[in-house]
C-alpha positions in Angstrom: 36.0 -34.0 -20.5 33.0 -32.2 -18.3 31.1 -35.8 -18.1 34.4 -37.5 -17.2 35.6 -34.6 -14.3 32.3 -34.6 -12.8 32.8 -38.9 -12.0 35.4 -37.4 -9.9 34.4 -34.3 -8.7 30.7 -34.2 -8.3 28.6 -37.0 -6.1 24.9 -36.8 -7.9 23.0 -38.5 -4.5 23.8 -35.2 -2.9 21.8 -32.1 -2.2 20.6 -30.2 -5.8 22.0 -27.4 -4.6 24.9 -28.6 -4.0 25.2 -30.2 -7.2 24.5 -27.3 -9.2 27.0 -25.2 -7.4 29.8 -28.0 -8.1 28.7 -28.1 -12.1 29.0 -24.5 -12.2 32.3 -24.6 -10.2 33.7 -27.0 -12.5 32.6 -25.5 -15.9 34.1 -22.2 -15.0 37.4 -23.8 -13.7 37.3 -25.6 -17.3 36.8 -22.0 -18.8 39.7 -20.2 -17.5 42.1 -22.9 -17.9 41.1 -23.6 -21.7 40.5 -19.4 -22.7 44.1 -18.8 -21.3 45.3 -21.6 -23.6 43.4 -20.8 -26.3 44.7 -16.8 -25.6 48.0 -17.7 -25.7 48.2 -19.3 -28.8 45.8 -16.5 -30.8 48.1 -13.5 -29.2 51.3 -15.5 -30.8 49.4 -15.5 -34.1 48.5 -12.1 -33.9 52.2 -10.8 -33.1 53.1 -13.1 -35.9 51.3 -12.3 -38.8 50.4 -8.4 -37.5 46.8 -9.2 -37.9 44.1 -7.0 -35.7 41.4 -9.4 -36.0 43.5 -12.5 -34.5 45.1 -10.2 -32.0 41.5 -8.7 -31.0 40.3 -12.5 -30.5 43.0 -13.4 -28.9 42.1 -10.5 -25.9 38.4 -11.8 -26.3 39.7 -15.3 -25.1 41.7 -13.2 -22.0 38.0 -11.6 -21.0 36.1 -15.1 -21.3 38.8 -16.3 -18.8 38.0 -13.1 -16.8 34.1 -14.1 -17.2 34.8 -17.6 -16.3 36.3 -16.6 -13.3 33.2 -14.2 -12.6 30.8 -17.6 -13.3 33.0 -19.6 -10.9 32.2 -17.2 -8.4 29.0 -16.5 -9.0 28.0 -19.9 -8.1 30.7 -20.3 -5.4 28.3 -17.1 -3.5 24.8 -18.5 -4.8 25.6 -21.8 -2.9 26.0 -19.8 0.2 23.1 -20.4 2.9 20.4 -17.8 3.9 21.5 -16.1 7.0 19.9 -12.7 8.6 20.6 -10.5 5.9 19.3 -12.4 3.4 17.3 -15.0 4.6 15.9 -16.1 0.6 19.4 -17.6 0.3 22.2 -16.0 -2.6 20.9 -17.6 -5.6 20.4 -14.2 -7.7 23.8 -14.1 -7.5 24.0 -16.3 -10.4 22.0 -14.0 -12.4 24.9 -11.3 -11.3 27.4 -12.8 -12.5 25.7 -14.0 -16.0 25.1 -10.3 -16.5 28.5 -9.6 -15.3 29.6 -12.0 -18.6 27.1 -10.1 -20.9 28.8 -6.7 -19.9 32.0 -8.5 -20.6 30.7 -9.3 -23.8 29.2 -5.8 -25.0 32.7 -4.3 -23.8 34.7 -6.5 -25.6 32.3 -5.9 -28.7 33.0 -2.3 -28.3 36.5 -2.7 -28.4 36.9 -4.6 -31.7 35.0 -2.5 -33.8 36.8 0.5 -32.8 40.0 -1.1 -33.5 38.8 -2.5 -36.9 37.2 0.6 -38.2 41.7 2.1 -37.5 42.6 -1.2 -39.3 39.7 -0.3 -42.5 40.6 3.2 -42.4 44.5 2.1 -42.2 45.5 -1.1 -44.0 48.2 -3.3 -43.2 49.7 -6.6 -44.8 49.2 -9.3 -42.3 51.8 -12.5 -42.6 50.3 -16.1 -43.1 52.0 -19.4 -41.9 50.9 -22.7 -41.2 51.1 -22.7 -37.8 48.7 -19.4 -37.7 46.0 -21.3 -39.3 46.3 -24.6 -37.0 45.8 -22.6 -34.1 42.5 -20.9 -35.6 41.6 -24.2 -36.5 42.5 -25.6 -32.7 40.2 -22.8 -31.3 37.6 -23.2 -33.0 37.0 -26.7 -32.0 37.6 -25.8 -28.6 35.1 -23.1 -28.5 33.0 -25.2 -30.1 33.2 -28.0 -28.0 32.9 -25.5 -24.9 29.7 -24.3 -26.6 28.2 -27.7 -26.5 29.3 -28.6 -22.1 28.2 -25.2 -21.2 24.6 -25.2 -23.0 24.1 -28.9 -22.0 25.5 -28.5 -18.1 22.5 -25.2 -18.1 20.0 -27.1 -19.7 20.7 -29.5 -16.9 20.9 -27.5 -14.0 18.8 -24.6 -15.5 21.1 -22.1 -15.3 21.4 -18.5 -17.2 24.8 -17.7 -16.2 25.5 -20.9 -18.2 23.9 -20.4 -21.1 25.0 -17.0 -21.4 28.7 -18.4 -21.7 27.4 -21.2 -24.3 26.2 -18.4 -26.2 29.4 -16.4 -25.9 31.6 -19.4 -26.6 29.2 -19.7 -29.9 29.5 -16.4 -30.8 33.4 -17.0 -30.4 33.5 -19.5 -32.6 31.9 -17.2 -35.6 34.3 -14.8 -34.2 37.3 -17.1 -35.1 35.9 -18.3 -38.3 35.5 -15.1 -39.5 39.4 -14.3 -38.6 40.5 -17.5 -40.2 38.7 -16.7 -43.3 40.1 -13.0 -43.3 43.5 -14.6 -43.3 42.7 -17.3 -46.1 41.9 -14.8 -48.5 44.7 -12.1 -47.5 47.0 -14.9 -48.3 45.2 -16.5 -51.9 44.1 -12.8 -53.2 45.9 -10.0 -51.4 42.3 -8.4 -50.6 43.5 -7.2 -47.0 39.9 -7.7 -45.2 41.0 -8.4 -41.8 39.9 -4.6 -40.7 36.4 -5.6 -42.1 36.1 -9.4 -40.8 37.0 -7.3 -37.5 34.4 -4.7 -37.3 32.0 -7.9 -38.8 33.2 -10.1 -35.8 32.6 -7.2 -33.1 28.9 -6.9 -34.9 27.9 -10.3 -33.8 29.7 -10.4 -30.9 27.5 -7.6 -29.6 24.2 -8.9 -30.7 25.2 -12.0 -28.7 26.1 -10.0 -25.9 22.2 -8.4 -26.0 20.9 -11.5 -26.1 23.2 -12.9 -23.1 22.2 -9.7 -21.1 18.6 -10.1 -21.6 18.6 -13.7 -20.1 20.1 -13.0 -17.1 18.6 -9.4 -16.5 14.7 -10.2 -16.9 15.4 -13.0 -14.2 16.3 -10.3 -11.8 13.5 -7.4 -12.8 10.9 -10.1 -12.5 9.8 -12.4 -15.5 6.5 -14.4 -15.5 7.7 -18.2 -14.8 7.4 -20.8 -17.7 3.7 -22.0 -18.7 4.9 -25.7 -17.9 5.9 -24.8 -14.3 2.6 -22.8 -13.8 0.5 -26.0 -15.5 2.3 -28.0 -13.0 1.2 -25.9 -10.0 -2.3 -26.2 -11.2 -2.3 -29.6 -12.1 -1.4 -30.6 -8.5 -3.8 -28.0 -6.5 -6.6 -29.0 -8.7 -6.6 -32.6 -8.2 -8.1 -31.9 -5.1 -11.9 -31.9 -5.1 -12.4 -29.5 -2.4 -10.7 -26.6 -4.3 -13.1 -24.7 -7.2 -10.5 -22.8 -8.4 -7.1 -20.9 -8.2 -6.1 -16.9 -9.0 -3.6 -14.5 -7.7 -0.8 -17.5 -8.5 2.8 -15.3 -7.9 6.1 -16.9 -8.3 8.7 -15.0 -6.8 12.3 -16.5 -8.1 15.3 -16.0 -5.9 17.4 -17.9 -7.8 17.6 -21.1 -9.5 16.0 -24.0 -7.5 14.9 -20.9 -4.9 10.7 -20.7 -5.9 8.4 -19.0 -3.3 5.1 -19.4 -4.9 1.7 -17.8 -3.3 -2.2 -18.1 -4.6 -5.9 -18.1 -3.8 -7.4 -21.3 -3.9 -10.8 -21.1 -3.7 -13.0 -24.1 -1.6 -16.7 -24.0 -0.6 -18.1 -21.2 1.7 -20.4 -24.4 3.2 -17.5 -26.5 4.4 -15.9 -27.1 7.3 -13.2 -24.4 8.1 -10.3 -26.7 10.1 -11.2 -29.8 7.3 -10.3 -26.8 5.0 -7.5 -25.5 6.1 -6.4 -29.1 6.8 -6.8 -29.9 3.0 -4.5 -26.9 2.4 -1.7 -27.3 4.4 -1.2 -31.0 2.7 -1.5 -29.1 -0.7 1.4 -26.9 0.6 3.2 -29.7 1.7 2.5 -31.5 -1.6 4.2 -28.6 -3.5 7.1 -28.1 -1.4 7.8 -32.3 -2.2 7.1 -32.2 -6.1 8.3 -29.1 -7.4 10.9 -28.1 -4.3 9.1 -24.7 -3.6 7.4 -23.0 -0.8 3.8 -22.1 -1.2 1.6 -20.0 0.6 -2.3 -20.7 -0.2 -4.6 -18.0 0.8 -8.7 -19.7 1.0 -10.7 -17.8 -0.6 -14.7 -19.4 0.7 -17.2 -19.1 -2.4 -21.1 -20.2 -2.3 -21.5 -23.2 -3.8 -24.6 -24.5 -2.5 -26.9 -21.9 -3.9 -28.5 -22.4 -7.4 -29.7 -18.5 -7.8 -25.5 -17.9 -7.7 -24.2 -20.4 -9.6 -26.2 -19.2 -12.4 -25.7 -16.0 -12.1 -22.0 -16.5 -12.2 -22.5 -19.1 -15.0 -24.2 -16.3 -17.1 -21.1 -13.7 -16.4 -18.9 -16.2 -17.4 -20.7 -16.7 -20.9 -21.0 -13.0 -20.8 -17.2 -12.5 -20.1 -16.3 -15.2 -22.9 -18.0 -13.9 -25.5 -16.1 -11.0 -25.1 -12.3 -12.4 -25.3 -12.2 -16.2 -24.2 -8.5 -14.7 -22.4 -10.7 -13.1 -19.9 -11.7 -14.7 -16.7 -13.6 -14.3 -13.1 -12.6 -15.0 -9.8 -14.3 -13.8 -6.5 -18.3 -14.1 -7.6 -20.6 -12.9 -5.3 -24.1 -11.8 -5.3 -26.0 -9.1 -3.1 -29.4 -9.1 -3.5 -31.5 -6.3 -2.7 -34.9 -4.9 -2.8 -34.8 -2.9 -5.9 -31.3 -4.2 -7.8 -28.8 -6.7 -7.5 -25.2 -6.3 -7.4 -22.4 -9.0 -9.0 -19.5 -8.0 -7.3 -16.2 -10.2 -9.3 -12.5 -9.9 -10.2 -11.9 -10.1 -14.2 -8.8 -11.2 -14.9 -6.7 -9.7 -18.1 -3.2 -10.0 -19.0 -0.9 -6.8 -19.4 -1.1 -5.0 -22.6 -4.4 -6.4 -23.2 -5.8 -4.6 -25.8 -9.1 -3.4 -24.8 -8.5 -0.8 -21.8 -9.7 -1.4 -18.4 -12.4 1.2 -18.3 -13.8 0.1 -21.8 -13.6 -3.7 -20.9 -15.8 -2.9 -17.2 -17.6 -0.6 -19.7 -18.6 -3.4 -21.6 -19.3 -6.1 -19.6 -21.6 -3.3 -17.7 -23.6 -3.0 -20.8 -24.0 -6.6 -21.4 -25.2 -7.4 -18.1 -27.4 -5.0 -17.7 -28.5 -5.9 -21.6 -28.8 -9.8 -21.0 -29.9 -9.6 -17.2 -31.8 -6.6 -17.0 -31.0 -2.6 -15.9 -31.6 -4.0 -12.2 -28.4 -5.5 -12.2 -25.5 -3.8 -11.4 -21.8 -4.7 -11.6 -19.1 -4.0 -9.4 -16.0 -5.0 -10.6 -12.5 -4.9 -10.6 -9.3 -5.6 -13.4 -6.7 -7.6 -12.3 -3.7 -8.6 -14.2 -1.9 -11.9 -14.6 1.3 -12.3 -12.9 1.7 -15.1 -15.4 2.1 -15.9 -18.7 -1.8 -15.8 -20.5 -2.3 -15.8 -24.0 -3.3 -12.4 -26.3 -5.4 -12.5 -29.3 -5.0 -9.8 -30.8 
């Protein structure tokens, strides 16, 4: 039904933006119209056959309307333009409103157990009838077909808000089941379970609402971005001979299609500084094209001509490797002196590493002085990894 809408409601050659604001408009319209249905029909149920679990579901179809709603406006505000105020544009909105839906979730979670531990504590029949088990039946196809246009229309335009209500139409559909099964075996056996199918429900319904939370909350405190967008970055700033290396790569994320990226590239100390600088504006613009970000590249000039250097570096490195092959170097330099010689570098460790920072400089001191001789001296300092690096231990 989404693929057929969006022939009439959505025009692809458009802006991206654009387009993502009119799938997530159109998804949460779809929402509200199909939870009301569906809480209609589950609220009849419930008064019918005086069943807790049914009538609980039913009011968790009312507050996925309410979070549809919330979804259709979160994008509505995300596809607003920067102005003064906040000139990164509205796209963490999104995020908002997904975490909006997770609260929504944990609330509603909340609410069921409570009223299925009364039910446990306090039995009652429930009725069964035909008609109450075709409109389980009804909603759970519907949730799960809502399931499978809300996790595909994210995957698509890569949004959390969306997945979070995939994963709340999923965990609706266990929700349902478990009701439907409640009221099977009241009817076959007389075992009057629907208190604990309830408080069961509610259980999962929560740990869904965590998980929904946690996708849409780490966007907003600042996660690292994904290895593939970070390979890509590299991949295109490295295919130009002139750079020897990038560090300090930040991606700041406001919002979905809304990547501000900034990094040191370093390029040789011995070249020309406007050929330089040259080279790195195209590499900005060459960013901005492929992967529809901004960049800012800060040049960072390293010696490359000088052989006593690059050896000196190249024995670090080896020094620095044999250590933890995680770890890395940016920023080599060498002052020489009369009487010592100081290697002044960055070494680069991701959090939680698990050798401290004063043991790790404490180490690679020893070393150096070890392999290079006590004339040596290093000056260093630990940097972190603003993205994702792998830990060995």
């Amino acid at each position: 039904m989404i693929t057929f809408l969006s022939k009439f409601f959505i025009r692809e050659k458009q802006d991206k933006n654009k387009i993502r604001q009119e799938y997530g408009m159109l998804c949460g319209i779809t929402g509200i119209i199909l939870n009301i249905f569906l809480f209609a029909g589950k609220f009849m149920a419930g008064t019918i056959s005086n069943s807790i679990a049914i009538t609980a579901d039913a009011i968790n179809n009312l507050s996925d309307a309410g979070s549809s709603f919330v979804t259709l406006i979160g994008f509505k505000l995300a596809g607003a333009k920067p102005d003064p105020e906040h000139p990164f544009g509205h796209g963490r909105i999104e995020y908002v409103s997904g975490l909006v839906v997770a609260a929504a979730i944990l609330l509603m979670a909340y609410e069921l157990v409570r009223d299925s531990v009364s039910k446990i504590i306090h039995p009652e029949e429930t009725e069964f009838s035909t008609l109450i088990v075709v409109i389980l039946v009804v909603s759970i196809l519907v949730k799960i077909y809502m399931y499978y246009y809300n996790n595909s229309i994210g995957k698509k335009i890569d949004s959390a808000a969306m997945r979070a209500t995939a994963m709340d139409s999923l965990s609706d559909t266990c929700a349902t089941a478990v009701v439907l099964a409640a009221t099977l075996v009241g009817h076959f056996t007389g075992l009057y379970i629907d208190g604990y199918c309830g408080a069961l429900v509610g259980i999962f319904i929560f740990y869904a609402g965590i998980n929904a939370a946690k996708e849409t909350l780490n966007p907003l405190l600042g996660q690292p971005p994904e290895e593939e967008f970070v390979e890509q970055i590299n991949q295109i700033v490295m295919a130009h001979e002139e750079v020897c290396g990038i560090h300090d790569l930040i991606v700041h994320d406001y919002g979905p299609g809304r990547q501000m990226i900034s990094l040191h590239a370093e390029v040789p100390a011995e070249g020309d500084i406007l050929e330089v600088h040259d080279i790195i504006d195209n590499i900005e613009n060459e960013l901005r094209a492929k992967l529809g970000c901004d960049a800012t590249i800060h040049m960072d000039p390293v010696v490359t001509s000088d052989e006593h250097i690059s050896e000196m570096k190249a024995a670090v490195f080896s020094i620095i490797r044999g250590i933890d092959e995680i770890i890395n170097i940016h920023d080599f330099r060498v002052v020489t002196g009369p009487t010592h010689t100081n290697l002044i570098f960055d070494v680069l460790v991701p959090y939680k590493f698990y050798i401290s920072d004063e043991e790790l400089t404490t180490m690679i001191e020893r070393e150096v002085k070890r392999k290079l001789g006590n004339n040596h001296n290093v000056v260093l300092k630990v940097d972190k990894s603003y993205v994702q690096m792998g830990n060995k231990k």
